[in-house]
C-alpha positions in Angstrom: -41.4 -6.8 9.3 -43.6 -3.8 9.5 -42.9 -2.9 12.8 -39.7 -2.4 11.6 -41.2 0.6 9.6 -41.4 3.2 12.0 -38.2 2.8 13.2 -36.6 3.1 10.0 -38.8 6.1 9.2 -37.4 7.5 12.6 -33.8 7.1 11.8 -33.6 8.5 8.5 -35.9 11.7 9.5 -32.6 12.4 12.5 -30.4 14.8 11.8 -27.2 12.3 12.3 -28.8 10.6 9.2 -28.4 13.2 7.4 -25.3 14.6 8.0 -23.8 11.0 7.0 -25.7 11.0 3.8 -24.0 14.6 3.1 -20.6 13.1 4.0 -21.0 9.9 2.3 -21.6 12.1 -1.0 -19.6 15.0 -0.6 -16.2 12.6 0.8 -15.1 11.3 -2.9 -16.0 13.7 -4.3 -13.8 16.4 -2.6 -10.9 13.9 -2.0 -10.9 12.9 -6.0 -10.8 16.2 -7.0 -7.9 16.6 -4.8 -5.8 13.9 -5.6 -6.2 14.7 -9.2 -5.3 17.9 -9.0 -2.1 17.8 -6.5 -1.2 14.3 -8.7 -0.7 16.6 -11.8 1.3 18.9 -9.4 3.5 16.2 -8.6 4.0 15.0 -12.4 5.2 18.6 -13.7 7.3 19.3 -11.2 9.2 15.9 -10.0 7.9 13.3 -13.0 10.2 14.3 -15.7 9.3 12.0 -18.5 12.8 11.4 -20.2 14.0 7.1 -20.7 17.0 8.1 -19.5 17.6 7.8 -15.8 19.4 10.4 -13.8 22.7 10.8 -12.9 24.3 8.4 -9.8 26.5 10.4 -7.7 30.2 9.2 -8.0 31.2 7.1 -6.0 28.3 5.5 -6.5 27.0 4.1 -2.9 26.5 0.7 -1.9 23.2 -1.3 -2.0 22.0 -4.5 -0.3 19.3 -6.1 -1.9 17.2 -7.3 1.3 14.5 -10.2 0.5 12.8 -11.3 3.2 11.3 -14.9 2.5 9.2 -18.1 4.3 7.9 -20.8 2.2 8.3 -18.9 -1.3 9.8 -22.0 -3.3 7.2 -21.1 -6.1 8.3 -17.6 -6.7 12.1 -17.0 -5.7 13.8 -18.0 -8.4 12.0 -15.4 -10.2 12.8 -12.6 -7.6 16.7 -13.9 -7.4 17.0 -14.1 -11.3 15.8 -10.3 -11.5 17.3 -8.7 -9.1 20.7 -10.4 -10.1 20.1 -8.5 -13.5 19.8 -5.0 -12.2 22.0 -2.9 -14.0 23.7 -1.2 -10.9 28.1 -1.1 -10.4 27.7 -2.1 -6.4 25.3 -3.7 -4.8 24.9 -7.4 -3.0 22.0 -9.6 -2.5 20.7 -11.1 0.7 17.8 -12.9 1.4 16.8 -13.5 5.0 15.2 -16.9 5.3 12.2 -17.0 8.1 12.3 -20.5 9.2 11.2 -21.7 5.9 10.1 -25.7 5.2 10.3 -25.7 2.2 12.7 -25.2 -0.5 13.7 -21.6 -0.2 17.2 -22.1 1.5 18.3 -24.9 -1.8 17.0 -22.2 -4.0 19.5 -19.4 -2.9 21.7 -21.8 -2.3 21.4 -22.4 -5.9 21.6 -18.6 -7.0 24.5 -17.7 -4.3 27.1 -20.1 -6.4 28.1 -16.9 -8.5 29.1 -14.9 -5.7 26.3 -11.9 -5.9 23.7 -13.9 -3.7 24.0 -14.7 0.4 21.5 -16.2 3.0 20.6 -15.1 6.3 19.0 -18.2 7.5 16.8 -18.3 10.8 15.9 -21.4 12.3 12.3 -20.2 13.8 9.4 -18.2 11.9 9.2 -15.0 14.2 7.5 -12.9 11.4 9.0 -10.7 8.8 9.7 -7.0 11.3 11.9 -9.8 13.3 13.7 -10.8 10.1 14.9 -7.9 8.6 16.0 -6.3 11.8 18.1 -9.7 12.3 19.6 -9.3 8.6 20.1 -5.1 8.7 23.8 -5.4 11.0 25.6 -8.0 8.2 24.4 -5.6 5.2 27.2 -4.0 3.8 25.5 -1.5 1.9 24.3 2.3 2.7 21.0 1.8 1.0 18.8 -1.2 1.2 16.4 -1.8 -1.0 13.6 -4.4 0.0 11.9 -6.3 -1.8 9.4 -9.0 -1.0 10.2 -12.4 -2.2 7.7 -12.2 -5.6 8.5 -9.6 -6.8 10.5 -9.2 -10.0 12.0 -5.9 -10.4 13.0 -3.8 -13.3 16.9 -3.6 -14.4 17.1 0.3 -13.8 15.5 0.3 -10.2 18.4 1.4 -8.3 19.5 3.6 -10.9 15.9 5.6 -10.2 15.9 5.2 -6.8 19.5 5.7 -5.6 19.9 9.2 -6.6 17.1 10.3 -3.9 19.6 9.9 -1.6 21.9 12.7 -2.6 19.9 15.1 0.2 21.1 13.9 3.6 17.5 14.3 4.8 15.8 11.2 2.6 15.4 8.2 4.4 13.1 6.0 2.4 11.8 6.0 -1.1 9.1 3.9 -2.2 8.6 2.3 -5.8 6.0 2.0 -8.4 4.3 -1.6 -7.8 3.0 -3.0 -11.4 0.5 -6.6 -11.2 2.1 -9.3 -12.8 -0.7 -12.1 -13.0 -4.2 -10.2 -14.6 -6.0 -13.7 -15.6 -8.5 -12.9 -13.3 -11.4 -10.2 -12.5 -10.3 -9.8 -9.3 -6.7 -9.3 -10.3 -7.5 -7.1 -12.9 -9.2 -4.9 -10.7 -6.3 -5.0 -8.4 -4.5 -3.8 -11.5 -6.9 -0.9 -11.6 -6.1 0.2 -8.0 -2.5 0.2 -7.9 -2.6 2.7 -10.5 -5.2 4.6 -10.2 -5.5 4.8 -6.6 -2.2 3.5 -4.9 -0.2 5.7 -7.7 -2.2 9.0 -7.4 -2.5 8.9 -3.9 1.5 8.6 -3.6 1.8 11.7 -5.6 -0.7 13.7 -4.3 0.7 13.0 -0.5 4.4 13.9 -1.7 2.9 17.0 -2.7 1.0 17.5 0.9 4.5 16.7 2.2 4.1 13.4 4.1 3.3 9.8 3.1 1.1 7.4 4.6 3.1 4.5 4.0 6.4 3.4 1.5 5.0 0.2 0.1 6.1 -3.4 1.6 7.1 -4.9 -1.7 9.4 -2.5 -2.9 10.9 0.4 -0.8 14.8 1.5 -0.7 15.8 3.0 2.8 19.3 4.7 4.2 20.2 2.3 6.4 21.8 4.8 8.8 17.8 5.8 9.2 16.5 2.4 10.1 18.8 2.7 13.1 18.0 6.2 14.1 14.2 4.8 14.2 14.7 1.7 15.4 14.0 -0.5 12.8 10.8 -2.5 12.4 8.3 -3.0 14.7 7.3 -6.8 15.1 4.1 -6.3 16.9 2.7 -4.2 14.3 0.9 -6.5 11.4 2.0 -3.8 9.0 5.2 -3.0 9.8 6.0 -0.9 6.7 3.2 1.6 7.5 4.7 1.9 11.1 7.9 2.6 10.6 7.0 5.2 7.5 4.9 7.5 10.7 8.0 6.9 12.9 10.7 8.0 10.5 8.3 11.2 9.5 7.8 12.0 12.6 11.7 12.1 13.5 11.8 14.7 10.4 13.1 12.4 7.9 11.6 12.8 4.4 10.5 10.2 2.6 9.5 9.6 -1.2 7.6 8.4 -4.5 9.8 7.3 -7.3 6.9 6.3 -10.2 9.9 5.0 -12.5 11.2 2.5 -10.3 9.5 -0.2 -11.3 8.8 -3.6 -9.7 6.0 -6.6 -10.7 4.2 -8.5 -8.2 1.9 -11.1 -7.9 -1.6 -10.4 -6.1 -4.0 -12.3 -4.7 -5.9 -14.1 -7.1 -8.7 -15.3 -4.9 -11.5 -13.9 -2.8 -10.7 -15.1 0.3 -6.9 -14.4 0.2 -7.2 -10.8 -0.9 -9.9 -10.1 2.0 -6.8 -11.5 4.3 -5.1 -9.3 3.0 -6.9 -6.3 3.3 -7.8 -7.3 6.8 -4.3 -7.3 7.6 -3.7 -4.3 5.7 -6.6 -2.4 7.9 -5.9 -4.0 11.0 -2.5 -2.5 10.9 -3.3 1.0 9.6 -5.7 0.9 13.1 -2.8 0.4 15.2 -1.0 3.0 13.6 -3.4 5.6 14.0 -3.5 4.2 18.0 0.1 4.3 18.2 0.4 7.9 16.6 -2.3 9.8 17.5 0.2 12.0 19.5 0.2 13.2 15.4 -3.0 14.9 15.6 -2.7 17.9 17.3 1.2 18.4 17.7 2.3 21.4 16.5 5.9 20.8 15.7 3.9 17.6 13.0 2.0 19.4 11.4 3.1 17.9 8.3 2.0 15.0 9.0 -1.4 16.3 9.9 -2.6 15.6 6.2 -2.3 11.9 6.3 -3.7 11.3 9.7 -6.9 13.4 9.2 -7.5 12.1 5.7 -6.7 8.5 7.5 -9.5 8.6 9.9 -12.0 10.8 7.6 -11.7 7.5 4.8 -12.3 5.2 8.0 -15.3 7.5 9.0 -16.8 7.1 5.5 -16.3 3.5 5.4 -18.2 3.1 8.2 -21.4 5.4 6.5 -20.8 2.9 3.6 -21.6 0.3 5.1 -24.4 1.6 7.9 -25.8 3.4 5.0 -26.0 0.5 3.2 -27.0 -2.2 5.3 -30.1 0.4 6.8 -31.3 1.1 2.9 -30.8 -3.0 1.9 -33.2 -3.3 5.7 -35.7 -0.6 3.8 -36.0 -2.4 0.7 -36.5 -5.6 2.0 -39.3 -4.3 4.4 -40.7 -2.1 1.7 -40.4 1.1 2.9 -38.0 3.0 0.5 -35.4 4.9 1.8 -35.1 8.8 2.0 -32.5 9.9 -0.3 -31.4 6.7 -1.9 -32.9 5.3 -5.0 -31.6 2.3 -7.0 -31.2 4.3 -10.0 -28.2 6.8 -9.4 -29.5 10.2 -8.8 -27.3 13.8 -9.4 -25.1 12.8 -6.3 -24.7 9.1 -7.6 -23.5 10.4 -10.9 -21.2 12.9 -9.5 -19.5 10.3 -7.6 -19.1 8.1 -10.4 -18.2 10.7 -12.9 -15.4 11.8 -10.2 -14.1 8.3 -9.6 -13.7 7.3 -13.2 -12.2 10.9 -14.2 -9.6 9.9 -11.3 -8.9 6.1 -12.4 -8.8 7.3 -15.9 -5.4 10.1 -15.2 -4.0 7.5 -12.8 -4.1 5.2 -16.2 -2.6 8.1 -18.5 0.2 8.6 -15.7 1.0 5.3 -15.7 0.6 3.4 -18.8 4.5 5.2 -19.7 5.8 2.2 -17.5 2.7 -0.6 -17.9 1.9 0.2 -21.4 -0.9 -2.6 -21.0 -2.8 -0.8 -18.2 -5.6 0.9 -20.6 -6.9 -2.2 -22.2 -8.0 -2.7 -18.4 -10.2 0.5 -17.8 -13.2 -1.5 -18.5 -12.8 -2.9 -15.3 -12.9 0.4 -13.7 -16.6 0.3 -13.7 -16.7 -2.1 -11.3 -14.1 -0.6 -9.0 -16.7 1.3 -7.1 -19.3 -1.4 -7.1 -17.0 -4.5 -5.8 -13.9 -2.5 -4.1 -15.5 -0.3 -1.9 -17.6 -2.7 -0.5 -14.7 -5.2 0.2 -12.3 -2.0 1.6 -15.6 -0.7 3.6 -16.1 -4.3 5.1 -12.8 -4.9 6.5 -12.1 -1.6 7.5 -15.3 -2.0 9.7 -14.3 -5.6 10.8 -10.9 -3.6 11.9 -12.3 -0.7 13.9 -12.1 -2.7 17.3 -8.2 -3.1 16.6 -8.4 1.3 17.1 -9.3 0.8 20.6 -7.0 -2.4 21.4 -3.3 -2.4 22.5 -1.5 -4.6 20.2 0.1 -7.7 21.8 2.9 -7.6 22.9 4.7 -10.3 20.7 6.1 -10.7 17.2 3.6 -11.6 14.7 4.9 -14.2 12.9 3.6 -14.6 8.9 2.7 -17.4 6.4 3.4 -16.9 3.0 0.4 -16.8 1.1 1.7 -19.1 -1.9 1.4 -22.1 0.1 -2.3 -21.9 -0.6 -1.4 -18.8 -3.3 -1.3 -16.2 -3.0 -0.1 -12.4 -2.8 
């Protein structure tokens, strides 16, 4: 062990050292104090806080209700029985069935007696990209709105989102996404992040101009858009993210809508949320592969925003954890390690003091439409502690997929409720 002494005394004396200590501070704090501040730009000029939604233009356009669904027996009669309530004068509902084995087809077979409901039923699982560009020619509506298949959305969605569309040059808007089930810690913290850091973050990038991605379980798009980009892509494990770059970068705008609200169910254990996140970072690696084109073309500058601040979080999640493991090596070996200490220092309080300032306003913005969100701000403590580890990890575990074509096949998915859940 104590040869291992002067070779951790030589990296931490090297100037690389150094400048990733510097960057591992600095990062949230700069990016808080940015989020915070263009977030409150966004709320007084586009949030306007009146119940009442705005106006639909007259006629008021038709919308498909597009659920894409394998093996969600548990959960879609949930899903079916709210979106059959949305208080909207035209829209249909369709669910796309992705080879399912279970008993998803009886149950919209169930809901499709009154008319509202219909099924577009595939035979084979070839992923969910594959299944909602199968289901987006028999649509009848302009708009889509999709939804994934456990999520329960508000009455007065449509009426928030719908209206977007009036300008010619919107293609997508993204919802708000609230957590249904907070029994448990890690759900709860979940909680925490989707409004203090999925939320804010939204804002803030409608405010830089672009957005990184709409959000997979609720998102309304012009359908005459899909077309014009192609529609999904089924090699890409995030397909939502994808196709947001792709219609941005074909100069379509796309948009935050915090009042359109839908609840969903996240993952309630450890191992099925880090699946998720892998698959969540996995994909935002291919997209940065796929798009890098982004980075230094002129005519996207736009979009230049999201890409750097894309691979500048990736770059600190690698100092997280390279930081980490070499100070976790010092203290084992018992050699402490230059400018860390186990009790937070001035930078260590900064940070902290910057992240709990920022998950505290994402609260305030959001408790108007989850009134029960501030009872959970204790968690918030632990947000750094526990969720940047797990974030920094798979994000790591991803880089390789950065330097990797993806395959050239569909990725086919499993529903997470058949061993619950997300």
């Amino acid at each position: 062990m104590n040869a291992l002494i002067p070779i951790l005394e030589a990296i931490q004396h090297t100037s690389l050292y150094w400048a990733m200590m510097v960057f591992f501070a600095a990062y949230p704090i700069v990016t808080g104090v940015v989020w915070m501040t263009t977030s409150l730009f966004f709320r007084g000029r586009w949030e306007q806080q009146d119940e009442s939604p705005p106006r639909l233009p007259e006629p008021a356009p038709r919308v498909s209700v597009l659920i894409p669904a394998h093996n969600e027996e548990a959960v879609l009669d949930a899903t079916l029985a709210a979106a059959a309530r949305i208080d909207y004068p035209d829209y249909e509902i369709v669910v796309v069935d992705d080879g399912s084995r279970d008993r998803t087809v009886e149950i919209v077979a169930r809901h499709a007696a009154g008319g509202r409901v219909r099924v577009v039923r595939k035979r084979q699982n070839e992923g969910k990209a594959l299944a909602l560009n199968d289901a987006l020619p028999l649509l009848n509506g302009e708009i889509v709105l999709i939804i994934d298949a456990d999520a329960e959305v508000e009455p007065d969605i449509l009426r928030h989102l719908v209206p977007h569309f009036s300008s010619a040059r919107v293609a997508a808007v993204t919802g708000n996404p609230r957590v249904k089930n907070v029994d448990t810690f890690l759900a709860r913290l979940q909680l925490i992040e989707f409004t203090s850091i999925v939320s804010l973050l939204r804002r803030s990038q409608r405010i830089w101009g672009r957005i990184v991605t709409v959000s997979g379980v609720v998102a309304a798009f012009r359908k005459s858009a899909l077309i014009d980009a192609g529609g999904f892509s089924p090699d890409m494990p995030t397909e939502d993210i994808e196709l947001t770059w792709r219609l941005q970068k074909r100069f379509w705008d796309v948009r935050y809508e915090p009042r359109a609200l839908v609840w969903m169910t996240v993952p309630e254990t450890l191992r099925a949320h880090f699946r998720q996140r892998m698959r969540w970072a996995r994909g935002l690696m291919q997209v940065l592969r796929r798009h890098r084109d982004v980075a230094f073309t002129w005519k996207l500058r736009r979009m230049w925003p999201i890409f750097w601040e894309s691979v500048l979080s990736t770059l600190w999640a690698v100092c997280f954890v390279a930081l980490t493991t070499l100070w976790l090596i010092s203290y084992a070996v018992g050699y402490p390690p230059v400018g860390a200490h186990p009790i937070p220092n001035f930078w260590g309080m900064s940070i902290a003091t910057v992240c709990l300032l920022q998950l505290l306003l994402g609260t305030r913005m959001d408790r108007a439409y989850d009134p029960g969100t501030p009872r959970y701000f204790v968690y918030a403590v632990y947000y750094p502690i526990v969720y940047w580890m797990i974030l920094s990890l798979t994000t790591v575990i991803a880089l390789p997929s950065l330097f990797r074509k993806p395959a050239r096949r569909a990725i086919t998915w499993t529903s997470l409720h058949t061993v619950k859940s997300s």
